[in-house]
C-alpha positions as CSV (number, residue, x, y, z in Angstrom):
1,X,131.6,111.7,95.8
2,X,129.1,110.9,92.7
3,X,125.9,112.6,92.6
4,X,124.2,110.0,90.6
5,X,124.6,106.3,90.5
6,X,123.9,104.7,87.0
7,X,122.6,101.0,87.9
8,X,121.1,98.7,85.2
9,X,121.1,94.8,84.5
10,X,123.5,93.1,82.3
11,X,121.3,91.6,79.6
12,X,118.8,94.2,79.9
13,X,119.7,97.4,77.9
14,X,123.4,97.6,79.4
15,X,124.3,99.6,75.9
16,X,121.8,102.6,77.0
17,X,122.5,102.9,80.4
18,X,126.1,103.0,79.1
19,X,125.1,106.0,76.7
20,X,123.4,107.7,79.8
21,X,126.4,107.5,82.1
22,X,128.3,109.2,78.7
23,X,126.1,111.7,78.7
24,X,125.6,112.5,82.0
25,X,128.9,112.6,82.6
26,X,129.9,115.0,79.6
27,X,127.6,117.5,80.8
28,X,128.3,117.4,84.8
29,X,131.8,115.9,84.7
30,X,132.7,112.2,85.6
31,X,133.3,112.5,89.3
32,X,129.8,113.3,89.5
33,X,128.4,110.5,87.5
34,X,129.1,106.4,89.1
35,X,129.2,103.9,86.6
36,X,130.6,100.6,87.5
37,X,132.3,99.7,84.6
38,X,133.7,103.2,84.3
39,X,134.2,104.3,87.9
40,X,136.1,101.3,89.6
41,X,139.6,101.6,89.4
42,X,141.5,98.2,87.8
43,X,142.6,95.7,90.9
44,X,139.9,97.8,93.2
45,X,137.4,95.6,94.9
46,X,133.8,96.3,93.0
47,X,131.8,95.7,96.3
48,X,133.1,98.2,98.2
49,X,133.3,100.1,95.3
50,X,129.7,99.8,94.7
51,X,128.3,100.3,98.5
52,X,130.6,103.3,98.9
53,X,129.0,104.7,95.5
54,X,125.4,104.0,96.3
55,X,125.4,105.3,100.0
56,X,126.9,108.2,99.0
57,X,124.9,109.7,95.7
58,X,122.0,111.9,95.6
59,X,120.4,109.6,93.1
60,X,120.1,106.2,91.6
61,X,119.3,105.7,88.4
62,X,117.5,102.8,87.9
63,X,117.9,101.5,83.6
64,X,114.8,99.1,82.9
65,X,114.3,97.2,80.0
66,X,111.8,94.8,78.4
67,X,113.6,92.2,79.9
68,X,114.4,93.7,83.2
69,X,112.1,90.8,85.0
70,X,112.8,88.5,82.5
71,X,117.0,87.8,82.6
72,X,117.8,84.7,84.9
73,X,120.2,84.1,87.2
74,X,122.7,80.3,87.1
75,X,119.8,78.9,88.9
76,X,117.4,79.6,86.3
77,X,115.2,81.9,88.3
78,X,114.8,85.5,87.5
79,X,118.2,87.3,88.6
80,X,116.1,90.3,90.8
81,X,114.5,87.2,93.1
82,X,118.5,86.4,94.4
83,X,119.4,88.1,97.1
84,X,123.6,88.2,95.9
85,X,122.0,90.0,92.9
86,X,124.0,93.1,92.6
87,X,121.2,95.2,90.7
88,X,118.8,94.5,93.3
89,X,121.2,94.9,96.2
90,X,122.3,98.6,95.0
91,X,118.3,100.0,94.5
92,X,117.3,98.3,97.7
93,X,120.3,100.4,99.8
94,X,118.9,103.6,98.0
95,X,115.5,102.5,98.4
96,X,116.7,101.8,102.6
97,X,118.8,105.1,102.3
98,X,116.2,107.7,101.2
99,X,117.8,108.2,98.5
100,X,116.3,109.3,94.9
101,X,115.1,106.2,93.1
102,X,114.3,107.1,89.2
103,X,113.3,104.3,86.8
104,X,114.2,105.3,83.2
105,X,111.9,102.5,81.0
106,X,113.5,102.2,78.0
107,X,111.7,101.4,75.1
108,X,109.0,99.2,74.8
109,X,109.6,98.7,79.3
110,X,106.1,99.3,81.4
111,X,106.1,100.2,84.6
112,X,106.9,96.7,87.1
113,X,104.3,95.2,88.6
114,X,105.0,95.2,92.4
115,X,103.1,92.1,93.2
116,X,106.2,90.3,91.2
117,X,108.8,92.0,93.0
118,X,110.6,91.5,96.0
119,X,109.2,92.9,99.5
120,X,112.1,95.0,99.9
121,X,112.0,96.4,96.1
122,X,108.4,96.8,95.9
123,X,108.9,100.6,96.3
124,X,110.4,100.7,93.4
125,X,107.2,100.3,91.5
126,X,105.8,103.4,93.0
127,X,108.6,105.5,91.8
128,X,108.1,108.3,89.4
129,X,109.9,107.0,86.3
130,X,111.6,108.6,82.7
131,X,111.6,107.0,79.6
132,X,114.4,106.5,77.0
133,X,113.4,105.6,73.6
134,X,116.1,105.6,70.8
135,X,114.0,107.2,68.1
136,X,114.4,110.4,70.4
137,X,118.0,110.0,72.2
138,X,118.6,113.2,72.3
139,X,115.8,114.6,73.6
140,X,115.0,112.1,76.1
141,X,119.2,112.5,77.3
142,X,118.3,116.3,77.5
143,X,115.5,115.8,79.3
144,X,116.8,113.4,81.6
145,X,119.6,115.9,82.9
146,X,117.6,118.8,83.1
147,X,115.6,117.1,85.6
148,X,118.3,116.3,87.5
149,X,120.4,119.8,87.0
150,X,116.6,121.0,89.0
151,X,116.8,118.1,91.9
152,X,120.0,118.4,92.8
153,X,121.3,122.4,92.9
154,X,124.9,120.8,93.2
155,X,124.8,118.8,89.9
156,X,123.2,121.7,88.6
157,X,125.7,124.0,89.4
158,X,128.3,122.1,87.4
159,X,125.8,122.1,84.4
160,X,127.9,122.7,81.3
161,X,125.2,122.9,79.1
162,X,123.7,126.0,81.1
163,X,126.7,127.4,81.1
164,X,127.0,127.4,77.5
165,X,123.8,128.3,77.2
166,X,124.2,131.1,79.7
167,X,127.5,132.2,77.6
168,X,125.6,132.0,74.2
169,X,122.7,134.2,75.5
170,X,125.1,136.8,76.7
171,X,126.9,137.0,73.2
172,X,123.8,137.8,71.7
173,X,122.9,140.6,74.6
174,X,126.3,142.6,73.7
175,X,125.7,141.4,69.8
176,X,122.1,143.6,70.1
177,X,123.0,146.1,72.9
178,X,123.3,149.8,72.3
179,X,126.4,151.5,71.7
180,X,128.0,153.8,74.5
181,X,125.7,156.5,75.0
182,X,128.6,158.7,73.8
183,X,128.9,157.0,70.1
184,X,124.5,156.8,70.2
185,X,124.7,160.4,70.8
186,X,126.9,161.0,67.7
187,X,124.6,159.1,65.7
188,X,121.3,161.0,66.6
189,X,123.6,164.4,65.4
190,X,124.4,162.8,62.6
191,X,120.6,162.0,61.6
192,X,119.5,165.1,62.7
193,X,122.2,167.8,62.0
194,X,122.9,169.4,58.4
195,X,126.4,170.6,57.0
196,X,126.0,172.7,53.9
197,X,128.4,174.9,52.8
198,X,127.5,178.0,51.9
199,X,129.5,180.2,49.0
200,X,130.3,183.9,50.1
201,X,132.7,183.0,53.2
202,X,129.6,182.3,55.6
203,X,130.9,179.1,56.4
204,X,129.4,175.8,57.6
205,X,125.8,176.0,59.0
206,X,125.2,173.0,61.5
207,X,122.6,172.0,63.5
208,X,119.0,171.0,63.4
209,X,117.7,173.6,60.2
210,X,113.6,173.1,61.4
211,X,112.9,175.9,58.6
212,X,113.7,177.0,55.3
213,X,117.1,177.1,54.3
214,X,118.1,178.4,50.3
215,X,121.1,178.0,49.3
216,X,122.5,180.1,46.6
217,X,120.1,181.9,45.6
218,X,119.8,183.7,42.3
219,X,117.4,186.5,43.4
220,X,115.3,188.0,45.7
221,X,114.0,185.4,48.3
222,X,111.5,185.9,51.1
223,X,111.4,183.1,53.7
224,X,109.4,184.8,56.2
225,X,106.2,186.8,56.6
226,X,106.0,190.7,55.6
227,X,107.6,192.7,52.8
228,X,110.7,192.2,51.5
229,X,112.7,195.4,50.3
230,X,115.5,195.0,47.8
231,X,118.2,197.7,47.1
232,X,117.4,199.0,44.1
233,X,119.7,198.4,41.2
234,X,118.6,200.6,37.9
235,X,120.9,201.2,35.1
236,X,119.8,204.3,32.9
237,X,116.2,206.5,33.7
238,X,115.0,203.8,35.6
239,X,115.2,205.2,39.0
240,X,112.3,203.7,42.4
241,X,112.1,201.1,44.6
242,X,111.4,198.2,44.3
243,X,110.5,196.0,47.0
244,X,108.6,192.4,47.1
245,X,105.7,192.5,49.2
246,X,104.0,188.7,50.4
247,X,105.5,185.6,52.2
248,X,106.6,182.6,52.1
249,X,102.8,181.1,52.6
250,X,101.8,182.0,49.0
251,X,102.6,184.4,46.1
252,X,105.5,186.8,45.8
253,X,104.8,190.2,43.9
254,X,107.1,192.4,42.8
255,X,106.3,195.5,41.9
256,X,108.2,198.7,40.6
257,X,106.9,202.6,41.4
258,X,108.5,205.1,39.5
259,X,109.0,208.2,41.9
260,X,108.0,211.2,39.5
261,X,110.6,213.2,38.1
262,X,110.6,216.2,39.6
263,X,110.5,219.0,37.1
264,X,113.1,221.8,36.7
265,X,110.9,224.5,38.3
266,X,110.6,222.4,41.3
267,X,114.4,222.2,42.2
């Protein structure tokens, strides 16, 4: 069963209303979309064909041109005054139906004037309407489905565009999305941890270092507050301590106090 019927007038813009039902049915799949020249089987009869079609869609697309009012019938009077007239015969069953009538004026069309239409197709002025121009074919085609993907959930359910749309969105979530938390974990220790290794057989030191950390040093370091008191190491008749008295928040002194030799009638 089509969703939406594609009429138009031969004469009158056939070529767009035949790029419409292209469109249309690229996007939503061509059991969904009835056009006559497309849809009706070779040998089928085309009246029953189109009766079935239009009683059964959700909407009828009604293709108006500059000359919609205009083409004329093989009596010479305008084709939409004759009863037989196929164009006028499928909007008037929607129209009698309740079905969803949308003009799409193409071009140059303006809306018809009801007081030159038929009584039973004078609704069809009142209709909200679309236009097509071919400057913006795209767009307008776009357009013209998303409004119908949002009338009818079951054409818009079958929306291959959304879908794709829906696919391409969700590439570009996983593209930006976070690793697992494991593997975010391991980055954060890698930012924030420090391997150094150390001469002497210490090791590796890992882990966040928030202070000071020296690595081989060449003499006496304080990296704290208080005194610092150094083995002494004298070669000779230099014999005292010496120790380093500050911190880390300014200077470091060193000073050297020679104990006083005790004399030999002291021992």
């Amino acid at each position: 069963m089509p969703d939406v019927f594609v009429n138009y007038r031969t004469g009158d813009e056939e070529s767009v209303a035949t790029m419409i039902a292209r469109e249309l049915t690229r996007r939503f799949g061509d059991k969904r979309i009835f056009f006559a020249s497309d849809s009706i089987e070779p040998g089928h009869r085309f009246p029953v064909a189109l009766v079935r079609a239009v009683e059964e869609c959700e909407a009828l697309l009604a293709v108006i041109g500059p000359r919609w009012t205009e083409v004329r019938g093989a009596d010479g009077r305008p084709a939409f005054e004759a009863e037989q007239d196929w164009t006028r015969r499928e909007i008037q069953t929607a129209l009698d139906r309740g079905i969803l009538v949308i003009p799409v004026l193409v071009g140059k069309a303006t809306r018809i004037d009801p007081a030159v239409l038929p009584d039973d197709l004078r609704e069809l002025a009142d209709c909200q309407y679309r236009r097509f121009d071919h400057r913006n074919a795209e767009s307008d085609l776009r357009a013209l489905g998303d409004a119908l993907a949002r009338l009818l959930p079951d054409l818009g359910a079958v929306d291959r565009d959304a879908r794709a749309a829906r696919e391409r969105a969700e590439t570009k979530s996983r593209k930006k999305s976070p690793r697992s938390p494991q593997d975010a974990g391991q980055a954060r220790m890698r930012t924030r941890d420090v391997e150094q290794r150390v001469r002497g057989g210490i090791g590796n030191l890992n882990g966040d270092l928030s202070g000071t950390f020296v690595n081989e040093p060449q003499g006496p370091v304080n990296t704290g507050r208080g005194h610092q008191y150094n083995a002494p190491h004298f070669q000779g008749d230099n014999t005292g301590v010496q120790f380093t008295a500050g911190d880390n928040s300014g200077t470091v002194h060193q000073r050297f106090e020679r104990e006083r030799r005790r004399s030999d009638d002291e021992r």
